[in-house]
Every structure is written in structure tokens, then in C-alpha cells.
C-alpha positions in Angstrom: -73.2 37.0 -88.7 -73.5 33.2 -87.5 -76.0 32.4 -85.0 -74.3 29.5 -83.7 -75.7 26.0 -82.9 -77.0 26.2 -79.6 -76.8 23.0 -78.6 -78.7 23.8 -75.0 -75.9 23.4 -72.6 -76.9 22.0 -69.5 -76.5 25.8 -67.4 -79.4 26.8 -69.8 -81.4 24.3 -69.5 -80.7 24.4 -65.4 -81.7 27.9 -65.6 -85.0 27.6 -67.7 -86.1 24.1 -65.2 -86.6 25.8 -62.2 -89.7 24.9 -61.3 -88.5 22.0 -59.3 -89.2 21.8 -55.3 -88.3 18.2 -54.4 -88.4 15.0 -56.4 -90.3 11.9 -54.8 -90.5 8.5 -56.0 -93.6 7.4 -57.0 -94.6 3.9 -58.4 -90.6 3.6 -59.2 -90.7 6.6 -61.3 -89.9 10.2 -60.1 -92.2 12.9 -59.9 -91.4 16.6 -59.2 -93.3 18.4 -56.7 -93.3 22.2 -58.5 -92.7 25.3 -56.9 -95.5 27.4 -57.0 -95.6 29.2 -60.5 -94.5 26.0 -63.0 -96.4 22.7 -64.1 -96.2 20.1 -66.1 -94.5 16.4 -65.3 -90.9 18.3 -64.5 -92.1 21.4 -63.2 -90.8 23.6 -66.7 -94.1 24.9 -67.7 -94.1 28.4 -66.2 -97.8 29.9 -65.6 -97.8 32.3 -68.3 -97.8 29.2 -70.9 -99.6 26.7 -69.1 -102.5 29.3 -69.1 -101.7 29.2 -72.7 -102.5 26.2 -73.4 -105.4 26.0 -70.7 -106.9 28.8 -73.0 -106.3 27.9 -76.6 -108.8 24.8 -76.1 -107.3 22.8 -79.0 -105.3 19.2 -79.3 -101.8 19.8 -78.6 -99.1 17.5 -78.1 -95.9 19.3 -77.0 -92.4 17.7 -76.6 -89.2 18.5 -76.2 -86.8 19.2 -79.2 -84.4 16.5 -79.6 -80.9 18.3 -80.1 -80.4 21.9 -80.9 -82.5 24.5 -79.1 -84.2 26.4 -81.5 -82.7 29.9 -81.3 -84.8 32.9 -81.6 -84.6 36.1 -83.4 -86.4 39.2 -82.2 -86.4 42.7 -84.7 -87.7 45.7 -83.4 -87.1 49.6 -84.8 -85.5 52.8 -83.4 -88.1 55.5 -84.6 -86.5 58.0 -82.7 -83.8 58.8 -79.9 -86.6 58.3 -76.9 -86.5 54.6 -78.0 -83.3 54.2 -77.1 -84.1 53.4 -72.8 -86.3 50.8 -73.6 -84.1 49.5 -76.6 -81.2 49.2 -73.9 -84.2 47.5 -71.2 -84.9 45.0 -73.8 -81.5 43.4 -74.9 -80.8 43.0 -71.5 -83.8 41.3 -70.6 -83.7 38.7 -73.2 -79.8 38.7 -73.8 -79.5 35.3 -72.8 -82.7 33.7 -74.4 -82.5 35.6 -77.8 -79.8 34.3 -80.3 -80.0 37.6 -82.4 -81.1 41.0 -82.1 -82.1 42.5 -85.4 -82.2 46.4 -84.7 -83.1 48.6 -87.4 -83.5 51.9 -87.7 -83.9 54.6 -90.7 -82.1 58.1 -91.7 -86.0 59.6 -92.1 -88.6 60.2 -90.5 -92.2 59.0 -91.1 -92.8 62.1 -92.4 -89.8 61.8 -94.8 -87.7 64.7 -92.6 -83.7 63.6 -92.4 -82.6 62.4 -88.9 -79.1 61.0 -87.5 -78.8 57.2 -87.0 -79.2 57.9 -83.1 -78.8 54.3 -82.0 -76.0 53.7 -84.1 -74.0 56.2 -82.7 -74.5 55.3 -79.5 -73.4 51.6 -80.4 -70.4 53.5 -81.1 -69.9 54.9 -78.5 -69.8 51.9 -76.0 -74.1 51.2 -75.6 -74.6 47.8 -74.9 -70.7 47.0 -75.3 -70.8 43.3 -73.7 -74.0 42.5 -75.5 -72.9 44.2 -79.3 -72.1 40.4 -80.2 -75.8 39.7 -80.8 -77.1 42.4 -82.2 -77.0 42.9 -86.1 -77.8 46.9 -86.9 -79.5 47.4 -89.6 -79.9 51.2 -91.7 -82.5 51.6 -93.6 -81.0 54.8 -95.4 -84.6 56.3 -97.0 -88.2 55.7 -95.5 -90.7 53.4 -94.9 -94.2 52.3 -95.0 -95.3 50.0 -91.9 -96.3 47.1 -93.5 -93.0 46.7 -95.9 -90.6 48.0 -93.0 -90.3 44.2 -91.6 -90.1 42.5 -94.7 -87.1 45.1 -96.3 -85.1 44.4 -93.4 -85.4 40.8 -93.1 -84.3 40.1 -96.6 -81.5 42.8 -96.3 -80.5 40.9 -92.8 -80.9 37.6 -94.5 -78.0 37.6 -96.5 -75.8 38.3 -93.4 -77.2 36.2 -91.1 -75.0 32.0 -91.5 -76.7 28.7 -90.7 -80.4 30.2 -90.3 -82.6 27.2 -90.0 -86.2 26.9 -91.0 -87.6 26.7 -87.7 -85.4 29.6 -86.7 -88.1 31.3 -84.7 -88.8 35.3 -85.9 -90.1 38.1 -83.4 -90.8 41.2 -84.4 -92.4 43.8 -81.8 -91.3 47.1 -81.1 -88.8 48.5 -79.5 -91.3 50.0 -76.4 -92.7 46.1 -76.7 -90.7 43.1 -74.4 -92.2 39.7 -74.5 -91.9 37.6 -71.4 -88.5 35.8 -71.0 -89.9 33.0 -69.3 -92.4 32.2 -72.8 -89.1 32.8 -75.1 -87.6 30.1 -73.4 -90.2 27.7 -73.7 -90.2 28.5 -77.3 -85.8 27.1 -77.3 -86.7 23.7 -75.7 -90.1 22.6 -77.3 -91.9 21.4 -80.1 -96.0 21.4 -80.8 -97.2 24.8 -80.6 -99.3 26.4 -83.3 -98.0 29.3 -85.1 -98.2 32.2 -85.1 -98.2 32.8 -81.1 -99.6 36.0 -79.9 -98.6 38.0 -77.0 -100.9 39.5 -74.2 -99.3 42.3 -73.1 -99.3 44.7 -69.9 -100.3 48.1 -71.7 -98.4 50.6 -69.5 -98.5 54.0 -70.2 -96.2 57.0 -69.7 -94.2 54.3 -67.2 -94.8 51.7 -65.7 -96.2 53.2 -63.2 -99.4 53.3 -64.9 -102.2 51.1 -66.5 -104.3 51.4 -69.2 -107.8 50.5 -67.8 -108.2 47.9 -71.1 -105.0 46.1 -69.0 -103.6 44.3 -71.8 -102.9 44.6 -75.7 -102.9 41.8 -78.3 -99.8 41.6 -80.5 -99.5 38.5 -83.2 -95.5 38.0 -83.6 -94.3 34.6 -83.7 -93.4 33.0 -87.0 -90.7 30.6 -88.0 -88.1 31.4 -90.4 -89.7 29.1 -93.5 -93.0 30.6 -92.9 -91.3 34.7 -93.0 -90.2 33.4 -96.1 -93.1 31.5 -97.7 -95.2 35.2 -96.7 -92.8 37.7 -98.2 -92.8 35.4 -101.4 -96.1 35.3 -101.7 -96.3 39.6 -101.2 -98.5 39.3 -98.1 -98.3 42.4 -96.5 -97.6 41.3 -93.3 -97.5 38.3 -91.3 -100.5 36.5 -90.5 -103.0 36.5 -87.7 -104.3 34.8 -84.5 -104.7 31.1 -85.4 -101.5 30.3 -82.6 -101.4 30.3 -79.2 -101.8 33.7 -77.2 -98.9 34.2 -74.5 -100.8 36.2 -71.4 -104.1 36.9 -70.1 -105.4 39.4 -67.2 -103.1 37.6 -64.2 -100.1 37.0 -66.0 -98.6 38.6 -69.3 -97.1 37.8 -72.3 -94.7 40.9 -71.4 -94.8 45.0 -71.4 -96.1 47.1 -73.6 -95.2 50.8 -72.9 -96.8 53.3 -74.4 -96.0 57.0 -74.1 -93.0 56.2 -72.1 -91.0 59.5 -73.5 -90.3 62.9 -72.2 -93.4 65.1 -72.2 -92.0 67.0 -75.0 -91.6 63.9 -77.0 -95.4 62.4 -75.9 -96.5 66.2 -77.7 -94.8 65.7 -80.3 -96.2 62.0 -81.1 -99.8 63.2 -80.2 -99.7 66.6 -82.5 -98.2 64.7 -85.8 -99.4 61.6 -85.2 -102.6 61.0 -87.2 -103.8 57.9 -85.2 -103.8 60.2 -82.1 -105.3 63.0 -83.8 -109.2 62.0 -83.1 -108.0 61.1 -79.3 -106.9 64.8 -78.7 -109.0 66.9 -76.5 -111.1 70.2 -77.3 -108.7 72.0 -79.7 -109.8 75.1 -77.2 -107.3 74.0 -75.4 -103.6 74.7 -75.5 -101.5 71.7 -76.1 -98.1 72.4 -75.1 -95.5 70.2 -72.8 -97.9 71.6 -69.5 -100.6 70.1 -70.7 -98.8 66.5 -71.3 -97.3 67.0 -67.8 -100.7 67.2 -66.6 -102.1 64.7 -68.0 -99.0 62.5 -66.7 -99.6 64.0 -63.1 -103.6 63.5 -62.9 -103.2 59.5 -64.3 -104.9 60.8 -67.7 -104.6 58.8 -71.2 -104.4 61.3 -73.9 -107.5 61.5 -74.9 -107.6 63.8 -71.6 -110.8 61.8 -70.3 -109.8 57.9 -69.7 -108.4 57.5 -66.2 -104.6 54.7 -65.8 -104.5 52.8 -63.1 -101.8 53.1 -60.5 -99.2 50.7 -60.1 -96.4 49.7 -58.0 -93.6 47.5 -57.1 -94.9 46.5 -54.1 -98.1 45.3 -54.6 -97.6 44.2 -58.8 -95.7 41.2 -59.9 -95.3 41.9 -62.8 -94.4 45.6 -62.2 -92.0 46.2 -64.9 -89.2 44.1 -66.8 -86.7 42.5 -63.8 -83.6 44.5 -66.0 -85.3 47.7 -65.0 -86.1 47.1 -62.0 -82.5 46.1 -60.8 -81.2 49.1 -62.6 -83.3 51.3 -60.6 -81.2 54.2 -61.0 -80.9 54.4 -64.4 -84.3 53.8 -65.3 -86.2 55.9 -62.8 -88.3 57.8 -64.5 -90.0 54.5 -66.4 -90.5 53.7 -62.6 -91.7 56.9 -60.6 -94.1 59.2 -61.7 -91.8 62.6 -61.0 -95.7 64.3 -62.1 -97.2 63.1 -59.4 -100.4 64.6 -58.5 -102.4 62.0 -57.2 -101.1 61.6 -53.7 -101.5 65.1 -53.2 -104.9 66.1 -54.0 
């Protein structure tokens, strides 16, 4: 599969500079007056990063790349069919910022149990049709452990994948995970951040309708191509962490983390086999049975049965949800509206 050159046409670049209000001439140069929202001397540092670098208290000198935009590529797994909404919220979000999807997903289950390649068939059958062109499905046709999964299907994808550069950037997040847009395409046009970036993201839960009262999660990602490689060659286990920049704080995120947002008969499922839920079950008095989750969805519970989520909205969040959600209302209701809704009620 090529990636392309991605030379940064100018409708890109248009697209990623729109911080700009009015430009003024000042001491015969021009300076921007910036919209509120974006920085810098041409208005193209949105918040999110100029908080960024605000935060990460360090010398940096960035600039922008001279040439090709760096293009981006962003892996994330299909554990199981639930996946699949957010999968589909994801490629549509980033479409046009990420140069390659990397989509992988396995014939087992953790537990070593045989499953069909759900996402793959619905590939087939027409998911994602005008955006197939830039993703690259990988099988994986036995199972896994965590920390090999990435590096198994990078080196299996590497040999497909034309051209890769070394400063090819690498995300890998999950699939219920979707980084900012507006930090990804910082990433294309500029040169002089430290490696590896983390991302500070929203920790929904169930939907994002609700918050975890922790707000946000930290999830180290970003690495460049040469450095994937110089780690797997070296059998680390996994790629390294902190040391970068962190995309997000408590105002404005680095993206959406959604946790739990399944069917409450796949949320049971996850919670009864899972062993890092195990010691965040309630009394084992209690019944656990897809009543029980639906309560716990209703009432605003985490399940641990005790921690109380936070209620969200559209109206009065700006970062409610991912924009490709949110305009496909419809189709993505139930990431959006509570149907368990007890709150209001009681």
C-alpha cells in the first residue's frame, strides 16, 4: 500500500490555518489578529497545543516542515463486534488528517476462544466504502499478548506499506480511543516537538453522556517510524514513556476516551471475564446480570457500583463528543443519550 507524498496542498493547509480573523500591518510586516481558540504569529496554534507547550516547561523551537507534510499513521484493534461504532466514528474523524489506517483484528479471543473476523466482513460488505482507500486490514489469525500485539502487526504491515519515511509519525490507541484532529494536524505541518507525545483524554463512560469524575486519562502514543523500529529491534516491550509533550489538560483534551460504550450485555460480559475489573465488582451478594449494568447506566454509576459520572451534554460541553458523531446524530444515538436514564426522574 503507498502512502503517497503529501505534499500539503494549499486546501489542507487552508483548512488546518484557520485561526485567522483579520491581518493588519504592523511596522511593515503583517500580523494576524487570531480568532479566539488559536495562537501563535499566524494564528495556527490551536489551544489544545499551545497549552502544550505552555505546560511542558522545556526549550522548544518549533518550525514548520519545509516540503512534504509528514503523514501520519494511526493502528488501533477490533477486539470484538461492539468496537465496530466507534471504529466507524474514528476513520471518519481523522479521514482527512491520517494518511493510513492500520486496523487489525484477530480470529481469537483473549481467552483463546475462535471468533469471526467481524470487521472484516463488514468491510465487505460496503463499511466505510469511500474511506476503504486508507485503511490497511490486518488478521492476526491466532492470539495475542498486549504488549507484542502492536509490534506483530507493525512488522507484518511493514512490508506492505511503500515509501514509509523515518519520520513517518505512528499512533497506536484503541479503537474506543480518538485523538484530537486539531493536534494530528499540527503534527503534518511542524517540526520541534519531543517524542513521544502523550494524549490527555476525556474519559467518557458508557457514552458520552457521561464522565468519569478523574475527567481525563493519560495515554503515551506518538512515536516516529525510525524510533518503532529502533524499539522492536531492541525487544522493548512496548514503546516508551512520558518524556514528550502531553496533548490535553482539564479545559481542553487531547481527544475521547470511551470506556464501556457497549450494549449492557456486552459491558457484563467485559466486567465478569475481565480480570482487571474483577476487584472493581460490587458485593458478589449481588446478582450481576444485564439489569444490574442497566442500572448502573441509569443511576450515573462506574462499575465499581459506588463512584458517581458526571453528566454531560451538548449544550453546555464543547467538547461533548467527536464532531463525526455528533453530525451523525442518528446513527450514533445511543453514544449520545442515555436511553437508562434515571437521573431526571428521581
Amino acid at each position: 500500500m503507498d502512502l503517497g507524498e503529501n505534499q500539503g496542498g494549499i486546501s489542507f493547509i487552508t483548512k488546518y490555518m484557520k485561526g485567522n480573523k483579520i491581518k493588519t500591518l504592523v511596522n511593515d510586516s503583517i500580523k494576524c489578529e487570531c480568532l479566539p481558540g488559536y495562537h501563535g504569529n499566524d494564528c495556527s496554534l490551536p489551544e489544545v497545543i499551545w497549552r502544550a507547550f505552555i505546560a511542558y516547561r522545556q526549550e522548544t523551537v518549533i518550525h514548520k516542515r519545509k516540503g512534504n507534510m509528514r503523514r501520519i499513521i494511526h493502528m488501533f484493534t477490533i477486539n470484538h463486534q461492539a468496537d465496530i461504532p466507534l471504529a466507524v466514528i474514528k476513520i471518519n474523524e481523522l479521514y482527512d488528517t491520517v494518511d493510513l489506517f492500520i486496523v487489525t483484528e484477530s480470529n481469537r479471543t483473549q481467552y483463546g476462544n475462535t471468533k469471526p473476523f467481524y470487521f472484516k466482513k463488514k468491510l465487505d460488505e460496503g463499511l466505510c466504502r469511500e474511506k476503504q482507500d486508507k485503511i490497511l486490514y490486518t488478521p492476526i489469525n491466532k492470539g495475542w499478548k498486549d504488549n507484542t500485539l502492536s509490534q506483530v502487526v507493525w512488522e507484518k504491515s511493514r512490508k506492505i506499506i511503500k515509501n514509509l519515511r523515518d519520520d513517518d509519525l505512528f499512533i497506536y490507541l484503541d479503537s474506543s480511543e480518538i485523538p484530537n484532529i486539531k493536534a494530528l494536524l499540527f503534527f503534518k505541518l511542524y517540526d520541534g516537538f519531543a517524542l513521544p507525545f502523550q494524549f490527555r483524554m476525556k474519559w467518557n463512560v458508557y457514552g458520552y453522556f457521561y464522565q468519569h469524575p478523574e475527567k481525563t486519562k493519560q495515554i503515551t502514543t506518538g512515536v516516529t517510524a525510525q524510533m518503532l523500529d529502533d524499539i522492536y529491534k531492541s525487544n522493548q516491550d512496548s514503546t516508551p514513556n512520558g518524556g514528550g509533550l502531553v496533548i490535553g489538560d482539564l479545559n481542553h483534551y487531547g481527544g475521547w476516551l470511551c470506556e464501556f460504550c457497549y450494549d449492557a450485555k456486552v459491558i457484563l460480559r467485559i466486567i465478569q471475564t475481565s480480570e482487571k475489573f474483577a476487584s472493581l465488582l460490587p458485593s458478589r451478594n449481588k446478582v450481576m446480570d444485564v439489569k444490574y449494568v442497566e442500572e448502573f447506566i441509569g443511576n450515573g454509576l462506574y462499575v465499581d457500583g459506588k463512584t458517581a459520572l458526571i453528566k454531560k451534554s451538548e449544550e453546555s460541553d464543547t467538547y461533548f463528543a467527536p464532531a463525526f458523531a455528533t453530525q451523525q446524530y442518528w446513527k450514533f444515538d445511543f453514544l449520545l443519550i442515555n436511553f437508562y436514564n434515571k437521573i431526571d426522574y428521581n
